[in-house]
ZADOMI-359521 format. One line per 4 residues: their letters; for each residue x, y, z of C-alpha. Coordinates in steps of 0.2 Angstrom, whole numbers, plus 5000, padded with zeros to 4 digits. Example, Ala and Ser with C-alpha at 12.3 -4.5 7.8 and 13.67 -1.06 7.14 Angstrom:
2
as = 5062/4978/5039  5068/4995/5036
//
This chain:
497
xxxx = 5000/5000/5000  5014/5011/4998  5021/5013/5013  5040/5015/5013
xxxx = 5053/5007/5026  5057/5023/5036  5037/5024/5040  5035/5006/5045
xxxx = 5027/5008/5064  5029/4995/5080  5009/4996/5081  5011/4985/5097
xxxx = 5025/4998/5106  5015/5011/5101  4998/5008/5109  5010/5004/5124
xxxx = 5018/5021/5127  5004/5033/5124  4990/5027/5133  4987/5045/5139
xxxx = 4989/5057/5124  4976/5067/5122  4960/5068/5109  4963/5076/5094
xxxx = 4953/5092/5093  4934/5090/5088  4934/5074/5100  4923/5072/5116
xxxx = 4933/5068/5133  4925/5050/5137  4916/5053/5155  4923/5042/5167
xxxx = 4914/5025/5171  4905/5023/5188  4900/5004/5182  4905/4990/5174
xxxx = 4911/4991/5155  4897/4985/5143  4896/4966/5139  4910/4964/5124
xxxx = 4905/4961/5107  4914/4956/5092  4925/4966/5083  4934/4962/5064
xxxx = 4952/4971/5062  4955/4973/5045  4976/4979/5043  4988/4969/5028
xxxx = 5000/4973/5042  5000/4957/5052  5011/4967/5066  4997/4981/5066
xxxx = 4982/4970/5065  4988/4957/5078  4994/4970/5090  4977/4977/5088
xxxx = 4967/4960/5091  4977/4956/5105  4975/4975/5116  4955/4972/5108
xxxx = 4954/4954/5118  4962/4962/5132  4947/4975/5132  4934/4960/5133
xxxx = 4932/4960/5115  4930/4942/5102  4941/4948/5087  4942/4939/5068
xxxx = 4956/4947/5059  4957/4950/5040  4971/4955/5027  4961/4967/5016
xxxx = 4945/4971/5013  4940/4955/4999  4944/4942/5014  4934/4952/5028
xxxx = 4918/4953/5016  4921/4934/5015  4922/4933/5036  4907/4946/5040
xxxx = 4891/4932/5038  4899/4921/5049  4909/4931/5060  4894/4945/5063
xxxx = 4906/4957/5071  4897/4972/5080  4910/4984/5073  4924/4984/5062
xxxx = 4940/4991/5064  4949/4995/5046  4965/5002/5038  4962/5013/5023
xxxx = 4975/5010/5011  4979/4990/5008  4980/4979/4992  4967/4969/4982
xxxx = 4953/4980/4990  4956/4994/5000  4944/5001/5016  4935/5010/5004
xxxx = 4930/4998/4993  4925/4988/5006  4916/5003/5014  4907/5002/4998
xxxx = 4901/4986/4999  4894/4987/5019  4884/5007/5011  4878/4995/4995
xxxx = 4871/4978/5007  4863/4992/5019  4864/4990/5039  4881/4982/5041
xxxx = 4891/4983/5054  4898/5003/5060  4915/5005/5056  4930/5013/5062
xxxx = 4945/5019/5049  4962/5020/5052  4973/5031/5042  4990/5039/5040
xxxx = 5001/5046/5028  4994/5062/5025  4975/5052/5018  4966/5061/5031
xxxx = 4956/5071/5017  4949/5055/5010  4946/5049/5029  4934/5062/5032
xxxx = 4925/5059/5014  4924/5040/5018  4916/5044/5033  4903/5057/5028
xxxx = 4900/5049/5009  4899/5033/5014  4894/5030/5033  4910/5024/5043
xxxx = 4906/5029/5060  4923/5038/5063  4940/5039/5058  4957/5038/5068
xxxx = 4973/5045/5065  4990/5033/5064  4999/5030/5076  4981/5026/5085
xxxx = 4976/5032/5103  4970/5017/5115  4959/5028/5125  4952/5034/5110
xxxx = 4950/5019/5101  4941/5012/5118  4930/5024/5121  4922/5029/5101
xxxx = 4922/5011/5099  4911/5008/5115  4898/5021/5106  4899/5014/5090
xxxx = 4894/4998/5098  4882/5006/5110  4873/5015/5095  4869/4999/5083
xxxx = 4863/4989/5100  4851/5005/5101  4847/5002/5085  4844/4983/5084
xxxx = 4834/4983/5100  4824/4997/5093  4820/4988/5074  4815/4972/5086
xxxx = 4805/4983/5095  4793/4988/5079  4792/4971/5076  4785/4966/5090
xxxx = 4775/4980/5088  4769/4974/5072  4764/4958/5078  4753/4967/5091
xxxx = 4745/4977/5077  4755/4992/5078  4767/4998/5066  4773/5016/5066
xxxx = 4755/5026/5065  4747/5011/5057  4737/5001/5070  4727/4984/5064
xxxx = 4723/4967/5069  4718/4960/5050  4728/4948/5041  4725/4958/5025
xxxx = 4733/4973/5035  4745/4960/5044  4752/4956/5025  4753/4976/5022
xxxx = 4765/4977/5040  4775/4963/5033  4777/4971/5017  4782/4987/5022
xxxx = 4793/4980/5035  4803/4971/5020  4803/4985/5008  4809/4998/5021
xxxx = 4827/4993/5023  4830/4995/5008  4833/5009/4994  4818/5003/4982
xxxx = 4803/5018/4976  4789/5013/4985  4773/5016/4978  4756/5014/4988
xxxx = 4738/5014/4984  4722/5014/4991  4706/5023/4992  4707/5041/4998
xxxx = 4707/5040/5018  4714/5022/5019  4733/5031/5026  4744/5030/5013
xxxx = 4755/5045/5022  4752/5036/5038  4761/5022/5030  4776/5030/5022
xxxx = 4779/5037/5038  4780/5021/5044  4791/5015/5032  4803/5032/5034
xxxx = 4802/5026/5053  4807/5011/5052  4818/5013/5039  4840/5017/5039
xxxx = 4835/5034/5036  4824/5038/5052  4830/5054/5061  4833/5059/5041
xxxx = 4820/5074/5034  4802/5067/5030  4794/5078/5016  4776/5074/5010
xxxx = 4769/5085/4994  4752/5084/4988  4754/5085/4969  4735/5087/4968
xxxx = 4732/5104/4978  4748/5113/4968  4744/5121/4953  4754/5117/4935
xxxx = 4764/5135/4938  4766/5130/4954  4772/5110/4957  4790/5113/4946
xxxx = 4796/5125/4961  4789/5116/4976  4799/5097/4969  4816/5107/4961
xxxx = 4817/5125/4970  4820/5139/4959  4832/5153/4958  4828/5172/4961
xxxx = 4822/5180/4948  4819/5164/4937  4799/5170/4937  4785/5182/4944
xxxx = 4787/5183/4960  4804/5172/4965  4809/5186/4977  4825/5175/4982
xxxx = 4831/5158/4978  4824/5144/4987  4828/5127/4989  4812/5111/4982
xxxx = 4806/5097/4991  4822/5084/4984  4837/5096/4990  4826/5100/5009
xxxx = 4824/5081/5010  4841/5076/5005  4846/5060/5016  4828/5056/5022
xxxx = 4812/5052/5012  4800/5062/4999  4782/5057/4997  4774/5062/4981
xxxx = 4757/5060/4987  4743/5058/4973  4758/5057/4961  4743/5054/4947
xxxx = 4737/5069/4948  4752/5077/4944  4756/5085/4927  4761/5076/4912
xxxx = 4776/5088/4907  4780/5088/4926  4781/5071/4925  4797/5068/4914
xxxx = 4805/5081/4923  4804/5072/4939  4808/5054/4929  4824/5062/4924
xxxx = 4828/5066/4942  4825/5047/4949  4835/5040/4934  4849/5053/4937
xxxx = 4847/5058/4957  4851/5075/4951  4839/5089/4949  4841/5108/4943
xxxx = 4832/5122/4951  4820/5132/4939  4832/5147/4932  4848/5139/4936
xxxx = 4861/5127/4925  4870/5119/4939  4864/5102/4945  4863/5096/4962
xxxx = 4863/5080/4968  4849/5073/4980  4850/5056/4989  4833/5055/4993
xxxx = 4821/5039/4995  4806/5042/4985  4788/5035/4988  4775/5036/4978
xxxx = 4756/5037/4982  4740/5036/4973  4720/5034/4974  4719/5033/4955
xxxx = 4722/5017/4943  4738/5022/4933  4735/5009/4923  4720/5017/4915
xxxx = 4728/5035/4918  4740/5028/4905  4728/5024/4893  4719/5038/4894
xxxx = 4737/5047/4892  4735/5054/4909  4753/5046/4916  4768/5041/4908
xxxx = 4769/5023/4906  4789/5026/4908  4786/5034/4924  4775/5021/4931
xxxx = 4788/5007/4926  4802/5019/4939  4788/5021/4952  4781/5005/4954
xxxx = 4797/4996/4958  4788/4989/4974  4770/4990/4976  4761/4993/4992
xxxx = 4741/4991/4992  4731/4998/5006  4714/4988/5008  4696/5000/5013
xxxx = 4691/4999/5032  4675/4992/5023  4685/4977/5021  4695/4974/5036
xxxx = 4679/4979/5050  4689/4969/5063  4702/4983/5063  4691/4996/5070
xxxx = 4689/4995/5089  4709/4996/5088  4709/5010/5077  4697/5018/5088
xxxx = 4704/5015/5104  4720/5023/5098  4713/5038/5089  4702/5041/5108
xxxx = 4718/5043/5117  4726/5054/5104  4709/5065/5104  4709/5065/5124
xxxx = 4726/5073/5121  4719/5087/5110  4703/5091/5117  4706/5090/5134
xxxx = 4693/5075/5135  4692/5060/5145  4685/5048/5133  4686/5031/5141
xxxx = 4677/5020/5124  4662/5016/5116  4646/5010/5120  4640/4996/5110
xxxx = 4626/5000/5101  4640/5014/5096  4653/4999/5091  4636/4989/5083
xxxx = 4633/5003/5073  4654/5006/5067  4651/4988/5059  4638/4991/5052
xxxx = 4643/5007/5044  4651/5004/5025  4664/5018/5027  4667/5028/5012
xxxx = 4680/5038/5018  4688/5026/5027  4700/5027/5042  4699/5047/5037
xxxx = 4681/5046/5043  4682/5037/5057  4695/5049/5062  4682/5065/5060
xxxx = 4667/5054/5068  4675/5050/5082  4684/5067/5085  4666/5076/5084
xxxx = 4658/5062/5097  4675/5065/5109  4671/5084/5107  4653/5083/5112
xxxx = 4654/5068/5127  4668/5075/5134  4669/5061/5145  4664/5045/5151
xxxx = 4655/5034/5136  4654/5039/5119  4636/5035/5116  4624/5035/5097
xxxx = 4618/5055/5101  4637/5060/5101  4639/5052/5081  4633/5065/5069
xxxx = 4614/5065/5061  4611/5052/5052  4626/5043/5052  4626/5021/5047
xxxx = 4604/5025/5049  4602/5035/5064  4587/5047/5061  4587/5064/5060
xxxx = 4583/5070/5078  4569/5084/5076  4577/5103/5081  4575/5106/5099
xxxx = 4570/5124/5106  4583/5135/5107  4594/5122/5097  4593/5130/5081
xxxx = 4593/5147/5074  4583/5153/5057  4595/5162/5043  4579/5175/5039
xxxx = 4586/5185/5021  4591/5201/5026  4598/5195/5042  4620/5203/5040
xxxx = 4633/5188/5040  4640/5197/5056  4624/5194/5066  4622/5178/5059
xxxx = 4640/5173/5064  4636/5178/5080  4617/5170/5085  4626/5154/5079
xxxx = 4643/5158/5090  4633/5161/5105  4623/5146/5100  4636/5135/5100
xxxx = 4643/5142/5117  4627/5138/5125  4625/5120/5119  4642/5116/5127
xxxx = 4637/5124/5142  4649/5138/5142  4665/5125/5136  4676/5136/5126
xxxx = 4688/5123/5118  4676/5113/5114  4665/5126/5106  4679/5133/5097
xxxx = 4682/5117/5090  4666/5113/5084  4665/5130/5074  4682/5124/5067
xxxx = 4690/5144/5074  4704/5143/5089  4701/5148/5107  4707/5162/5104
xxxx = 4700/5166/5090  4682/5164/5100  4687/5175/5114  4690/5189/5104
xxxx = 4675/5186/5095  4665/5186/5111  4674/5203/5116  4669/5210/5103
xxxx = 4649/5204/5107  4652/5211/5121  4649/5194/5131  4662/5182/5137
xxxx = 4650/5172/5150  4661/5162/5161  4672/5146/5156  4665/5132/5161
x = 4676/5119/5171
//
């Protein structure tokens, strides 16, 4: 690897005589330990050295550590199934394949072991780009530290127990019905966990589909969750609610001055989500000549804000959702069948509540709690002539209704047992109570919008007994919002407990 005779270092002598230099600048002291070191793990040494890498195994099995040397990086790819180190601990510069290279392959197979890289010789440049290009955990200047070397590898270590125990964590979530924000007991939504629980390690485009209100955001966010990119950015942009002048700026940024109104250059959705996840929600309701502008950005992972000639690149995982049949969208020249083939790399289909009734009381009894939260309430569950009418009910707008249903019956019982009168009129049969007095108010023509505004504020007030947030959040306006309305009536009757 080029390193001449005059450079050769006793690796054994030196971890001997310097086991107090200090940490290079940038590095945290290690705190001192109060209680016993954690249980050792395994650790690879990859050196062509075989002075450097058995001087190293040797002060690593002193520390409590199982070591597997390798002479370069081809033969420690070879020792990594079997071996299954917890970290590894690798030169940079060594023949047949080098620490990048074999950096290279641990990036390409995904979660692989963290690792540490030694380097000398004045390759501290590349040591830095290894580690932020291609996710080595750290690096460490020749001749190498022990207390250094201790203390970062006790974190790297540390950090990937975190983060096994936490993905064993959602999987035994997801066999309790629960994955990220996605809560079921079905096998057909069993199948979906399953799925996305596959598809989510990996750097596949993911699209999903389902009827509107069946959580297709609720389920990239799970797949982001769970995913190597958690902690990353997670964008969601509706391509429906953007207009055609619109959508080009919100996905690629635009420059200042490139159009009316760019007032200053501004970064899209692929450069602010760079590292995480991007979820082109309703992508068939995008525009078709948007559409092979953002297929030349998922074949080239570059993209080029509106007014500018330079590209950027974006390392973004993209997912895909839509409540429309591309397929007939392609027929009907609506979608480009080019883009569908580099969207539809792994397909993810959400089935209607209508289907999967079983999955309700969960649903509900998780949306309660998160309501109670918001409201203030305490909601305890549902009666069952209330649950007898949720099966019955066909859902059209699937877990999005039951969402808003429930939410208004939280607001309204307040507490204790949500009960038929707190589901809205007519809902799954219910009749249409007749108007109580002094429950509804008449619009006459001539009467102003300010008046009418205010019979039906005060109206509302009453029939929650004087409950502000829950009146506010039946008109849909915030608290404060309300009291500053009532100020300005010039009645702001007392808040009721």
């Amino acid at each position: 690897m080029g390193h001449g005779p005059e450079q050769t270092v006793d690796f054994r002598i030196t971890l001997v005589i310097t086991p107090n230099a200090p940490l290079p600048a940038g590095s945290e002291e290690p705190e001192p330990r109060q209680t016993a070191p954690a249980a050792p793990g395994r650790v690879l040494v990859v050196d062509d050295e075989v002075n450097q890498r058995s001087a190293l195994s040797q002060m690593l099995g002193l520390w409590g550590y199982k070591t597997e040397t390798a002479a370069n990086g081809r033969e420690a790819l070879s020792r990594l199934a079997e071996f299954a180190p917890d970290a590894v601990v690798t030169d940079l510069n060594m023949p047949v394949m080098d620490g990048r290279q074999l950096l290279e392959e641990l990036h390409r197979a995904g979660s692989g072991p963290p690792a540490i890289v030694l380097t000398a010789f004045g390759s501290i440049e590349m040591a830095v780009e290894t580690v932020h290009e291609l996710g080595a955990y750290w690096y460490l200047e020749k001749p190498v530290r022990p207390r250094e070397l201790k203390a970062i590898l006790e974190r790297a270590i540390a950090q990937r127990r975190l983060a096994e125990h936490s993905e064993r964590l959602e999987r035994e979530l997801s066999n309790h019905g629960v994955l990220g924000g996605l809560v079921a007991r079905s096998q057909s939504m069993r199948a979906v966990f399953a799925l996305l629980q596959q598809a989510a390690p990996t750097k596949a485009t993911i699209l999903i589909t389902g009827e509107t209100g069946t959580g297709k955001e609720v389920a990239a966010r799970a797949i982001h969750e769970i995913s190597p990119r958690r902690g990353k950015p997670f964008m969601a942009i509706n391509c429906a609610a953007l207009p055609e002048t619109l959508i080009e700026s919100e996905l690629f940024g635009h420059e200042k001055g490139s159009f009316t109104g760019a007032a200053e250059r501004r970064a899209g959705c692929f450069e602010l989500s760079s590292g995480g996840t991007l979820l082109l929600d309703e992508i068939g309701e995008m525009p078709i000549s948007t559409q092979s502008k953002l297929l030349r950005v998922l074949e080239e992972r570059k993209v080029r804000r509106l007014g500018s000639g330079k590209e950027i690149e974006v390392d973004v995982r993209i997912i895909a959702s839509t409540n429309r049949d591309l397929r007939t969208a392609i027929q009907n020249g609506e979608f480009r069948e080019d883009l569908y083939f580099r969207i539809n790399v792994f397909e993810v289909d959400l089935p209607p509540l209508r289907e999967r009734l079983e999955d309700i009381p969960l649903i509900a009894s998780a949306l309660i709690r998160e309501l109670n939260r918001r409201h203030d309430c305490r909601v305890a569950d549902l009666a069952p002539e209330v649950q007898s009418l949720f099966q019955r009910h066909n859902w059209p707008g699937n877990a999005r209704e039951l969402r808003n249903v429930l939410e208004r019956a939280v607001i309204l019982c307040g507490q204790g047992t949500i009960l038929a009168a707190h589901l809205p009129p007519g809902f799954a049969g219910l009749p249409l109570p007749p108007p109580e007095q002094g429950d509804t108010y008449v619009v006459r023509p001539g009467v102003t919008a300010d008046e009418a505004e205010r019979q039906l504020v005060l109206m509302t007030l009453r029939h929650t007994a004087n409950n502000r947030t829950r009146a506010a959040a039946m008109l849909g306006i915030s608290v404060k919002t309300l009291f500053n309305k009532l100020k300005q009536y010039g009645t702001i009757p007392e808040e009721a407990e």
